[in-house]
Structures are given as C-alpha cells and as structure tokens.
N, CA, C and O atoms as CSV, one atom per row, in Angstrom:
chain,resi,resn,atom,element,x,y,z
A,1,UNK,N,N,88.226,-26.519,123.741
A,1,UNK,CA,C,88.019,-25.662,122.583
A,1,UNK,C,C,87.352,-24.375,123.040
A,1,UNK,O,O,86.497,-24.257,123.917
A,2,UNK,N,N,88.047,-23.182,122.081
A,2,UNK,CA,C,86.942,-22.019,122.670
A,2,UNK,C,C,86.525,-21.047,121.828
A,2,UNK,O,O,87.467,-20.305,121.549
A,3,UNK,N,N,85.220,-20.649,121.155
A,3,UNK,CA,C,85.096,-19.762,120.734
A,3,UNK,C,C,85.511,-18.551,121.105
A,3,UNK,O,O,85.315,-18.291,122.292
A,4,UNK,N,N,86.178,-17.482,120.260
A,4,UNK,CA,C,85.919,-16.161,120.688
A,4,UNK,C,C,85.106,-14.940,120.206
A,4,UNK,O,O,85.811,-14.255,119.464
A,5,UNK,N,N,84.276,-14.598,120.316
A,5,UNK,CA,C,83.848,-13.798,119.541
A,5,UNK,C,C,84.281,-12.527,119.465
A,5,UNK,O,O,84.992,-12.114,120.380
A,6,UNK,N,N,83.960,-11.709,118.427
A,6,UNK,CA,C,84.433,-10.427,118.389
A,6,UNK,C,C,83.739,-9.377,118.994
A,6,UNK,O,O,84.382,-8.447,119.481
A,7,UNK,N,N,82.473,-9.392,119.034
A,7,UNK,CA,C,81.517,-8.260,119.743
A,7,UNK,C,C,81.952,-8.071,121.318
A,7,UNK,O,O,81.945,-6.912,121.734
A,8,UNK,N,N,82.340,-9.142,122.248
A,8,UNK,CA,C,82.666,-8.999,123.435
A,8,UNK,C,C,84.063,-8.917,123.642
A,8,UNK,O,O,84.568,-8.131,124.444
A,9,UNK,N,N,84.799,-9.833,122.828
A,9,UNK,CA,C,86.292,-9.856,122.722
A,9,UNK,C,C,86.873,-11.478,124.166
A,9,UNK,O,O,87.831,-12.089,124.641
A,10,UNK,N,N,85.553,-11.354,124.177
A,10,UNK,CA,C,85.915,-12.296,125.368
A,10,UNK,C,C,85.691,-14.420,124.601
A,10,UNK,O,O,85.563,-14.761,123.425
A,11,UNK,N,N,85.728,-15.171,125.650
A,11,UNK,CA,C,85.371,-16.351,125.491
A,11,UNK,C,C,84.306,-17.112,125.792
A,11,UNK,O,O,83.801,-16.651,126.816
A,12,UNK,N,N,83.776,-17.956,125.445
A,12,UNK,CA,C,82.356,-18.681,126.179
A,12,UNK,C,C,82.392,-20.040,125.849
A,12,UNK,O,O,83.326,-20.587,125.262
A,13,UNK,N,N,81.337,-20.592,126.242
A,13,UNK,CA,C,81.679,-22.220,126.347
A,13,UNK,C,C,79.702,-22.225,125.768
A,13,UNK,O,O,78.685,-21.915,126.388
A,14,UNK,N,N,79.900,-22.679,124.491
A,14,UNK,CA,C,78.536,-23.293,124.478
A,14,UNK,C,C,78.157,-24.583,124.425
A,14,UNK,O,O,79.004,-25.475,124.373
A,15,UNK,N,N,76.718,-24.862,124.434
A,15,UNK,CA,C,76.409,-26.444,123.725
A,15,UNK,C,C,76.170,-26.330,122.315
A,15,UNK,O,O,75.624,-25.336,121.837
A,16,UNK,N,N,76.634,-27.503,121.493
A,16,UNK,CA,C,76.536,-27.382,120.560
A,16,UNK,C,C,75.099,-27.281,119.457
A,16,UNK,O,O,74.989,-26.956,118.275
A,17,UNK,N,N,74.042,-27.769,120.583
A,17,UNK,CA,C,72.737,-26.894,119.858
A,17,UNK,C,C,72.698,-25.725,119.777
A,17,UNK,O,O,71.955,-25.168,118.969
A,18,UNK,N,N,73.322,-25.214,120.421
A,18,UNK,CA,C,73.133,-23.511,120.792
A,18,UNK,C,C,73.671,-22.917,118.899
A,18,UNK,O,O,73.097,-22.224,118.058
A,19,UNK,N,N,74.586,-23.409,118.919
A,19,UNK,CA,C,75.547,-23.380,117.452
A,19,UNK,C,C,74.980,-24.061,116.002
A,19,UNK,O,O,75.042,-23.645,114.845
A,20,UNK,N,N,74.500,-25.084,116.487
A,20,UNK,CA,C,74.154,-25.604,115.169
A,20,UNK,C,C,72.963,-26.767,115.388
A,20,UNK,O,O,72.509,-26.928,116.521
A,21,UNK,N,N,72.564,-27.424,114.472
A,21,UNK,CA,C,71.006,-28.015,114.279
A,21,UNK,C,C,71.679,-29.846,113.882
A,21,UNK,O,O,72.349,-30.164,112.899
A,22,UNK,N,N,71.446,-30.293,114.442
A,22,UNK,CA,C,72.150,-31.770,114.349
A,22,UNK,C,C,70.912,-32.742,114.004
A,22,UNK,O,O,69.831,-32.425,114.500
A,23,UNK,N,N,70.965,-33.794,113.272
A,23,UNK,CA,C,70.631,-34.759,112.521
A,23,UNK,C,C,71.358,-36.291,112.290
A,23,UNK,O,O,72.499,-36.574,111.925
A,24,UNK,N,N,70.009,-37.294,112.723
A,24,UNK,CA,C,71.465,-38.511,112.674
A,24,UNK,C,C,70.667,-39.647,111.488
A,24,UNK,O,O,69.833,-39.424,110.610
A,25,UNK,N,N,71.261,-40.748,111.871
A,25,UNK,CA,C,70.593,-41.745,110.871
A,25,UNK,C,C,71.307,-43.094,110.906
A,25,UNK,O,O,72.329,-43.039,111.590
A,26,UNK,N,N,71.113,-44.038,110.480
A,26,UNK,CA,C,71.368,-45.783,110.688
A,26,UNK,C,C,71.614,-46.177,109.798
A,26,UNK,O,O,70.792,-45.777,108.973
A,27,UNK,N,N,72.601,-47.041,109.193
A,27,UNK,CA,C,72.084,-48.158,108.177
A,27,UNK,C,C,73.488,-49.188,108.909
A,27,UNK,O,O,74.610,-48.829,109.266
A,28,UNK,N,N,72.942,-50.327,108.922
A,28,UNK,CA,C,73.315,-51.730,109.342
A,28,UNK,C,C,73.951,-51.196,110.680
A,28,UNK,O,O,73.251,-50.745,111.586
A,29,UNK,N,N,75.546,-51.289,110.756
A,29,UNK,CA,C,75.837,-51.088,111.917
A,29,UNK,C,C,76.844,-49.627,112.150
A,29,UNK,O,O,77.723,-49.321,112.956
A,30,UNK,N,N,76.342,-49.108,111.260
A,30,UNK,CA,C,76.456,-47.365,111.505
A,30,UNK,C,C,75.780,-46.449,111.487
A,30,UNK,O,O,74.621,-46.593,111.097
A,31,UNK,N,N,76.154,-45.433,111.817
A,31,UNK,CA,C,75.568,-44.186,111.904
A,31,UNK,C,C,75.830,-42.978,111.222
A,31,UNK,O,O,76.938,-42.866,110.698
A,32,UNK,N,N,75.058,-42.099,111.137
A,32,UNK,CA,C,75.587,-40.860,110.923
A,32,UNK,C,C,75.172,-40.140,111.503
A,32,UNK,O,O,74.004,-40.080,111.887
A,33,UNK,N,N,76.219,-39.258,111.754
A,33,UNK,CA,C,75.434,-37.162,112.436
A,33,UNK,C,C,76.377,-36.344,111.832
A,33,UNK,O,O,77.593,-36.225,111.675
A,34,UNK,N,N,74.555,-35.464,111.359
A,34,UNK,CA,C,75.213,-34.396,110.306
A,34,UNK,C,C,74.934,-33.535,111.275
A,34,UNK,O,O,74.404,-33.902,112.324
A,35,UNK,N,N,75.319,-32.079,110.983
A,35,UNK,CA,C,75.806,-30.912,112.022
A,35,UNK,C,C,75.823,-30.308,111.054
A,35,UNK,O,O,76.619,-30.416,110.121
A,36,UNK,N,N,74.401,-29.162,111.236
A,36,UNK,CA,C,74.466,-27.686,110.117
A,36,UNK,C,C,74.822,-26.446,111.238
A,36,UNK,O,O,74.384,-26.356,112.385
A,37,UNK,N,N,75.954,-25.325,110.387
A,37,UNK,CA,C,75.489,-24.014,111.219
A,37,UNK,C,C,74.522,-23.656,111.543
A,37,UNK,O,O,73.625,-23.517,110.712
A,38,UNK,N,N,74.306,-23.340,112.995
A,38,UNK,CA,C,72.936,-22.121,112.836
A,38,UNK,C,C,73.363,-21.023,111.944
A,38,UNK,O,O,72.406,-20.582,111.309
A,39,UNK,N,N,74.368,-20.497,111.713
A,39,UNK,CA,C,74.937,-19.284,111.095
A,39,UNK,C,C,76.440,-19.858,110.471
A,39,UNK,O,O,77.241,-20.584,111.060
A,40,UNK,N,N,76.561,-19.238,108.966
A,40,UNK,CA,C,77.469,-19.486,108.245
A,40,UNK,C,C,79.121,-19.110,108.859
A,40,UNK,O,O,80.213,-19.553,108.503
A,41,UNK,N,N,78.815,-18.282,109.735
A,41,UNK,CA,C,80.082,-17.516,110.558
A,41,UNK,C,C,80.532,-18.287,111.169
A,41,UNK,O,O,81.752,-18.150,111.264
A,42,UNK,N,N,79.893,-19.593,111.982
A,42,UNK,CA,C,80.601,-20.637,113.175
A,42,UNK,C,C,81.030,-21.282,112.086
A,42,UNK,O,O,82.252,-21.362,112.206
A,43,UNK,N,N,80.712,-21.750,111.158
A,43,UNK,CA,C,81.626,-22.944,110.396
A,43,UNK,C,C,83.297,-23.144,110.593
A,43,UNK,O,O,83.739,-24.271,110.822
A,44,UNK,N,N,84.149,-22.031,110.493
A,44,UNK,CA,C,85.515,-22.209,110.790
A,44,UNK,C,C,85.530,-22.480,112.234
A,44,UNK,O,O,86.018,-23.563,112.559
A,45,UNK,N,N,85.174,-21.854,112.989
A,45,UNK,CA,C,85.445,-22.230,114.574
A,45,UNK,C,C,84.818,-23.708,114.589
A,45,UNK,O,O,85.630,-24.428,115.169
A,46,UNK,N,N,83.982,-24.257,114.285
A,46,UNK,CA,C,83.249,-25.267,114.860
A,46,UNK,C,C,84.085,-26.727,113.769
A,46,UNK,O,O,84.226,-27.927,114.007
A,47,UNK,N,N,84.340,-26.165,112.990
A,47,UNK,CA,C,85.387,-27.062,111.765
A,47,UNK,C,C,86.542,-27.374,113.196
A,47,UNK,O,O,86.660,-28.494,113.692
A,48,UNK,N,N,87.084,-26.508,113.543
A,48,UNK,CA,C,88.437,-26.349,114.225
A,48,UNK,C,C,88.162,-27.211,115.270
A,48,UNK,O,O,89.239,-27.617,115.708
A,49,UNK,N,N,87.121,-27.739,115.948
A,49,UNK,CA,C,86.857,-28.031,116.774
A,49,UNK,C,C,86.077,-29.777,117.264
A,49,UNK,O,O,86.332,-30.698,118.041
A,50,UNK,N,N,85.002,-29.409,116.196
A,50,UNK,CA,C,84.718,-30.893,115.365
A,50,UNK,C,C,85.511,-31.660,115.116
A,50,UNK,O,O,85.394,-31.875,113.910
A,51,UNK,N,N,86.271,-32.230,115.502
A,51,UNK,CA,C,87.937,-33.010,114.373
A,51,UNK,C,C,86.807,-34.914,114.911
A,51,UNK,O,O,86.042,-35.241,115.818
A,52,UNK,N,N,87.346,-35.519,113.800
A,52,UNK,CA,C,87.052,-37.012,114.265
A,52,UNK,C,C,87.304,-37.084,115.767
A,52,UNK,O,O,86.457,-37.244,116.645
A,53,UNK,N,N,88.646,-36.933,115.908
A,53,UNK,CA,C,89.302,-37.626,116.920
A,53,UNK,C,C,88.131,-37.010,118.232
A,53,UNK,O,O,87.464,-37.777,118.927
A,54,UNK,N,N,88.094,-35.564,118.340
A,54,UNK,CA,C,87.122,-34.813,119.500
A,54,UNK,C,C,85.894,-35.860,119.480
A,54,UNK,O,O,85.788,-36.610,120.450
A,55,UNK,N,N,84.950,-35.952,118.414
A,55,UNK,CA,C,83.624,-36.446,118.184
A,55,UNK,C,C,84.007,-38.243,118.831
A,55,UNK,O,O,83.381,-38.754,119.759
A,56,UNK,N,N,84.870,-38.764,118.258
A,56,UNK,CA,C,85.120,-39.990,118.866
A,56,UNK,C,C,85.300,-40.254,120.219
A,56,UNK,O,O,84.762,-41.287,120.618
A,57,UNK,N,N,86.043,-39.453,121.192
A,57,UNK,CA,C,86.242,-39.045,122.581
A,57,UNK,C,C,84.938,-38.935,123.530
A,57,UNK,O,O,84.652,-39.426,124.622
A,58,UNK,N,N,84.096,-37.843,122.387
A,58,UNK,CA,C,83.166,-37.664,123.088
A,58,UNK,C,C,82.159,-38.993,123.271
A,58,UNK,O,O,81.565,-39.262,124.315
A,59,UNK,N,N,82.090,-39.869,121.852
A,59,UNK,CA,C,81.368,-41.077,122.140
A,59,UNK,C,C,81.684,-42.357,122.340
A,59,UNK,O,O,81.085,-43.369,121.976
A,60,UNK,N,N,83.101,-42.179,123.213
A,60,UNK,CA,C,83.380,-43.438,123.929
A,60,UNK,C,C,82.496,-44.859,124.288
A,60,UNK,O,O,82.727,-46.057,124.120
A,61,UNK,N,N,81.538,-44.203,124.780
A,61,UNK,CA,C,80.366,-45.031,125.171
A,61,UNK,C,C,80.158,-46.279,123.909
A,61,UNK,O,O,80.112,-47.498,124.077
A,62,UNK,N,N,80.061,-45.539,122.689
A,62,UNK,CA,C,79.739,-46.415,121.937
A,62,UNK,C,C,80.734,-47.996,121.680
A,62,UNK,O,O,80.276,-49.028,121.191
A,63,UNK,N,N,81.895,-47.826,122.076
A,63,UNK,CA,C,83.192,-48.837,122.290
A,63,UNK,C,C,84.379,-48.191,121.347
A,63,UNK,O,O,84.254,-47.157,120.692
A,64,UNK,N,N,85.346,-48.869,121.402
A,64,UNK,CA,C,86.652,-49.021,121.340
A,64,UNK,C,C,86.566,-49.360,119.647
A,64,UNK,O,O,87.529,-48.839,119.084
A,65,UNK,N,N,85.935,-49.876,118.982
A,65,UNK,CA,C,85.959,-50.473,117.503
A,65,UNK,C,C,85.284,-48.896,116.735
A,65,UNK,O,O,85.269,-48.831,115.506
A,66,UNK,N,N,84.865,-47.946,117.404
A,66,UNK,CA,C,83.818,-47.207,117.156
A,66,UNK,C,C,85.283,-46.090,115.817
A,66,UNK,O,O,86.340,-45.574,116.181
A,67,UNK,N,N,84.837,-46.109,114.751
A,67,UNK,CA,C,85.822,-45.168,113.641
A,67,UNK,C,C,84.358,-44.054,112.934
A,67,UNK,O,O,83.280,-44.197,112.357
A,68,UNK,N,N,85.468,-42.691,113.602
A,68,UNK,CA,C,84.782,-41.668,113.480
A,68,UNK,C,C,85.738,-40.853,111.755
A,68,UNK,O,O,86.948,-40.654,111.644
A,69,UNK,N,N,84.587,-40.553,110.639
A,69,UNK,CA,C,85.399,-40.185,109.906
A,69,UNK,C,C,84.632,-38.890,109.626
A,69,UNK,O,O,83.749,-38.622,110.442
A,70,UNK,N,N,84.764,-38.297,108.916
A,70,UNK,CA,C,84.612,-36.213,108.938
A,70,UNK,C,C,84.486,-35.737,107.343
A,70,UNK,O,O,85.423,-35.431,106.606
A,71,UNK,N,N,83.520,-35.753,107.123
A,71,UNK,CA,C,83.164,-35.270,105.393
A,71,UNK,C,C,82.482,-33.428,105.952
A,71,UNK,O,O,81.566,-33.080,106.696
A,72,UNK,N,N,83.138,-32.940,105.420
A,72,UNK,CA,C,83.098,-31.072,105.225
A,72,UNK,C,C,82.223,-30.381,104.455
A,72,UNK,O,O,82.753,-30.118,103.375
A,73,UNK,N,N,80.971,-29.919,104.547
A,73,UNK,CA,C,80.349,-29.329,103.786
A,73,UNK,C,C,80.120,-28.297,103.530
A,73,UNK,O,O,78.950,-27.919,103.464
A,74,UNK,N,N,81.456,-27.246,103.230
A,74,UNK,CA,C,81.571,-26.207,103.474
A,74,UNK,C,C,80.332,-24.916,102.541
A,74,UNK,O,O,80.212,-23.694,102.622
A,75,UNK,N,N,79.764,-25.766,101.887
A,75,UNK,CA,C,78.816,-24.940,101.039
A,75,UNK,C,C,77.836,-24.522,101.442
A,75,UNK,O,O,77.331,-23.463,101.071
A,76,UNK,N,N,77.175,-25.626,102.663
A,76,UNK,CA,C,76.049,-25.391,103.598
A,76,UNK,C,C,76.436,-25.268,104.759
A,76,UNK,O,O,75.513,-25.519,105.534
A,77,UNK,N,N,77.287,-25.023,105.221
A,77,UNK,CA,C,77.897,-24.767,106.338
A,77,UNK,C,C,78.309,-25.817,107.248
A,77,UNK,O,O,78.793,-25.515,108.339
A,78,UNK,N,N,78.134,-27.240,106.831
A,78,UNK,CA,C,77.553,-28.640,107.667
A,78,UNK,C,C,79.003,-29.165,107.751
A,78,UNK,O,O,79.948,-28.636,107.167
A,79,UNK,N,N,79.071,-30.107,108.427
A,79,UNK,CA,C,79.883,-31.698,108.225
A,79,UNK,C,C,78.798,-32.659,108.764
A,79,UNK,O,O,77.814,-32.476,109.482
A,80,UNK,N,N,79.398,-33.895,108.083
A,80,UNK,CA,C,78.673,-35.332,108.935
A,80,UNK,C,C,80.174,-36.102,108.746
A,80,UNK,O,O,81.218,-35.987,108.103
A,81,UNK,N,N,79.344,-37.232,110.076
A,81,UNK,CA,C,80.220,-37.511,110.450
A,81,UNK,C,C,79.599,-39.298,110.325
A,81,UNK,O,O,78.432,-39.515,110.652
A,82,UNK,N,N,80.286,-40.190,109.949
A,82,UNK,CA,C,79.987,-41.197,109.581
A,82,UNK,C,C,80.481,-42.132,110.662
A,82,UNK,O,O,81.700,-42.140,110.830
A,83,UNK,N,N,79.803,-42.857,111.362
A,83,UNK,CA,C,80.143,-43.519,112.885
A,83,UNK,C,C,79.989,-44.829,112.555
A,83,UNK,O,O,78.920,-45.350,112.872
A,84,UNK,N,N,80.935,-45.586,111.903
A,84,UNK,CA,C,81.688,-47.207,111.749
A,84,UNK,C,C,81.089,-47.650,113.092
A,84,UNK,O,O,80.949,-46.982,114.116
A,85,UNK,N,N,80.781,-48.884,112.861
A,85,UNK,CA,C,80.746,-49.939,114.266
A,85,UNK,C,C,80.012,-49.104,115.614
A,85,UNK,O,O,80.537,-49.245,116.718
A,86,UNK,N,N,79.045,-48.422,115.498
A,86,UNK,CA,C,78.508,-47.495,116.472
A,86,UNK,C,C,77.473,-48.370,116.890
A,86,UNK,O,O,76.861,-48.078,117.917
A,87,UNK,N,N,77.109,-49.643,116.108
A,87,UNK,CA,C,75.118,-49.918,116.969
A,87,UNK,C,C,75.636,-50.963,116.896
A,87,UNK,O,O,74.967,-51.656,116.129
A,88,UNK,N,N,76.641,-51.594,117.343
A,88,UNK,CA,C,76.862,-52.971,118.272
A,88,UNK,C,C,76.039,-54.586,117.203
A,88,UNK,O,O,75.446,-55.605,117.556
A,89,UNK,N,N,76.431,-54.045,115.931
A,89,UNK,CA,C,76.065,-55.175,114.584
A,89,UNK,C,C,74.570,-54.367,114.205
A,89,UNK,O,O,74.385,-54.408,112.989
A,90,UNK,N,N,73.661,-53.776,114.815
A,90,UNK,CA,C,72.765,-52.913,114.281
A,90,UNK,C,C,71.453,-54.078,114.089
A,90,UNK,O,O,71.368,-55.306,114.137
A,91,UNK,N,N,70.180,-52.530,113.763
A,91,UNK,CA,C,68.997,-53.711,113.959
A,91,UNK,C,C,68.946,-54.294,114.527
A,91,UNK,O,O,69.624,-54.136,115.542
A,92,UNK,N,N,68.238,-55.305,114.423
A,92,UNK,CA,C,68.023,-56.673,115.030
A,92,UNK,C,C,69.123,-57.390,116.141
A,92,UNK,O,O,68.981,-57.826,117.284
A,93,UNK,N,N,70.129,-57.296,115.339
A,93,UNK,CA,C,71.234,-58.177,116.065
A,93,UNK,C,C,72.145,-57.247,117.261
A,93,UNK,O,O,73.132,-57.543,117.934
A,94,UNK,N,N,71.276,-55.947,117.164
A,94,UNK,CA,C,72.369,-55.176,118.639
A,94,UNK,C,C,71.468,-55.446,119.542
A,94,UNK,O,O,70.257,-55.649,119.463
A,95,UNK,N,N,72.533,-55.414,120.792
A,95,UNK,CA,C,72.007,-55.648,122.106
A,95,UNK,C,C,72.043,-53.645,122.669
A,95,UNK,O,O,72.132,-53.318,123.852
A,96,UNK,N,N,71.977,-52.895,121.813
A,96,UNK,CA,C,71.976,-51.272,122.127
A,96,UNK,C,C,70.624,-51.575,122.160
A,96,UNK,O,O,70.012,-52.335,121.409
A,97,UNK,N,N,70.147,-50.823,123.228
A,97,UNK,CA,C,68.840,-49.841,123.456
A,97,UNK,C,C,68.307,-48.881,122.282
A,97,UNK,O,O,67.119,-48.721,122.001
A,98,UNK,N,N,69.344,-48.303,121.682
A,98,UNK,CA,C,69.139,-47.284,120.972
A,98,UNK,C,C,69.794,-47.246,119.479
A,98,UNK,O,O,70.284,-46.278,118.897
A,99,UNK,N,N,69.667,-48.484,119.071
A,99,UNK,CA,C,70.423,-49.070,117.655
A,99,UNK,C,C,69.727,-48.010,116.857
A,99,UNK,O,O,70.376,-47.219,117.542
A,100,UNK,N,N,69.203,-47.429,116.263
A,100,UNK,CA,C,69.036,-46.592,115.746
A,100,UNK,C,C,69.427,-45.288,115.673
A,100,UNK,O,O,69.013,-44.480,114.841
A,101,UNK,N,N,70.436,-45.017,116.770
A,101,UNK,CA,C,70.770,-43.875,116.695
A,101,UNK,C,C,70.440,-42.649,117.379
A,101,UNK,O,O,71.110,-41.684,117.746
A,102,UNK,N,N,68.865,-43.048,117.468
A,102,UNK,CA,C,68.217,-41.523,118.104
A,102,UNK,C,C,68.525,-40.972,118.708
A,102,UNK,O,O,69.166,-39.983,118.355
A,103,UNK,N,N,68.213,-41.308,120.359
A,103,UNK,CA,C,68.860,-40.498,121.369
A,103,UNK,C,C,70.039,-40.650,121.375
A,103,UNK,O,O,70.444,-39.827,122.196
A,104,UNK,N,N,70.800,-41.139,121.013
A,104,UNK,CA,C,72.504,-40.292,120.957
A,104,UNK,C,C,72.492,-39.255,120.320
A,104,UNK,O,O,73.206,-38.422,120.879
A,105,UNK,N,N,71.856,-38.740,119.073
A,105,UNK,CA,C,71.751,-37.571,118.875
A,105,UNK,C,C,71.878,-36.406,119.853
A,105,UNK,O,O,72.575,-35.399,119.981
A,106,UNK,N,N,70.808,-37.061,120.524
A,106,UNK,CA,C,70.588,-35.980,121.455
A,106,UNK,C,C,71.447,-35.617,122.250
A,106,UNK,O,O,71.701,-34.442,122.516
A,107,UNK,N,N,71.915,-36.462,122.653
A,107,UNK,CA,C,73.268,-36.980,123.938
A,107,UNK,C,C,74.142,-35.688,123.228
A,107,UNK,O,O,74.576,-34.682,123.789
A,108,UNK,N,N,74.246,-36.108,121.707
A,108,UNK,CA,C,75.464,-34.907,121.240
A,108,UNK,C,C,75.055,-33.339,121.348
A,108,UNK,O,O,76.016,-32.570,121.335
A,109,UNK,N,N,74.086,-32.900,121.427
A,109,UNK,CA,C,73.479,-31.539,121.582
A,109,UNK,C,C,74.380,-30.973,123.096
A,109,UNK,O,O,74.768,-29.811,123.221
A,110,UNK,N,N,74.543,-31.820,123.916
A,110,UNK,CA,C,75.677,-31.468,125.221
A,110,UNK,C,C,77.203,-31.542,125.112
A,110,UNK,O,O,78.168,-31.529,125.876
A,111,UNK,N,N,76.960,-31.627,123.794
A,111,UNK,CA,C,78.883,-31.534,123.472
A,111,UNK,C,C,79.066,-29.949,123.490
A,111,UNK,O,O,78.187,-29.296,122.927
A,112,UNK,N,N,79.851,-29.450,123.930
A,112,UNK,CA,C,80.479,-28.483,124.894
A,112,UNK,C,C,81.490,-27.782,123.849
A,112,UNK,O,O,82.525,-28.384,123.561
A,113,UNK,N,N,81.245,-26.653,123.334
A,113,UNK,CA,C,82.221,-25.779,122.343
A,113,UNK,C,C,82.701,-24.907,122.986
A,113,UNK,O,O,81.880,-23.990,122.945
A,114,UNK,N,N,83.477,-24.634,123.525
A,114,UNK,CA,C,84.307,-23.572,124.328
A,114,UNK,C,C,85.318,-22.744,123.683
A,114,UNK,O,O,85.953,-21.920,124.341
C-alpha cells in the first residue's frame, strides 16, 4: 500500500502510529482494535488500505480460525475492527500470554502504510 501525498508529489511508507491513534479491548474470546485518524485527511487512504483481509494477514500469529471483520466510522474518522477467535477461548481458558489483547496492540502500531 502507498500513500501519496500532495505537498511532495512523491510516496512514503509509514507506521501506522505515525497516522493514527489505535485502541484495543477483550471480551470472551475476541478482540477489538479501533483505529482513529490522527487527521481527518488519511481516512480515505488508510480505509483503502485497512481492508479485513490486510489486518488479518498481518495477524497471522493469532491462527487460522482468526475472522477479521471492518465496521467504518467515517464520522470520526475511525474503523474497528472486531477480531473473532483471536485469544485462543480467552480469559482464563487461553493458553495466550496476552489474552487480553494488550500488547498486540502494540505489535499493530508496526503495521506498515506505504
């Protein structure tokens, strides 16, 4: 994927903190991460780019059962993204390190917008 901007005319490759402010959260054995613009202007590029299928790719890790779905919030500039089967039965009963979600958050701040 690649942004272009208009001031340089050229291309760049960012991380996606650089772009926008990310937020996650748990309940049983899913997740969510929401994703606000830093600025109302990336929303179409970062829409274009965001797709389930990309966000799912990127979190392979989580397994093969893992269903990435894409709600649009075009009013605040956001999407979230609702991550099915992500904490391995969740709480208590995952054998994840990180059933809660947290640091994968973070993990996503190195997703790569180009």
């Amino acid at each position: 994927a690649v942004v272009s901007t208009q001031s340089t005319g050229g291309e760049h490759s960012y991380r996606l903190e650089e772009l926008a402010f990310l937020r996650s959260g748990d309940k049983g054995n899913s997740a969510n991460l929401g994703i606000i613009c830093r600025d109302k202007s990336l929303y179409n590029a970062l829409d274009a780019r965001l797709t389930s299928a990309a966000v799912k790719e990127y979190l392979t890790f989580l397994g093969e059962d893992l269903v990435v779905t894409k709600y649009n919030l075009p009013g605040i500039g956001a999407f979230n993204f609702n991550l099915d089967n992500a904490l391995g039965g969740g709480g208590v009963v995952s054998l994840i390190f990180d059933f809660q979600f947290i640091a994968k958050k973070q993990k996503n701040t190195d997703f790569v917008i180009e």
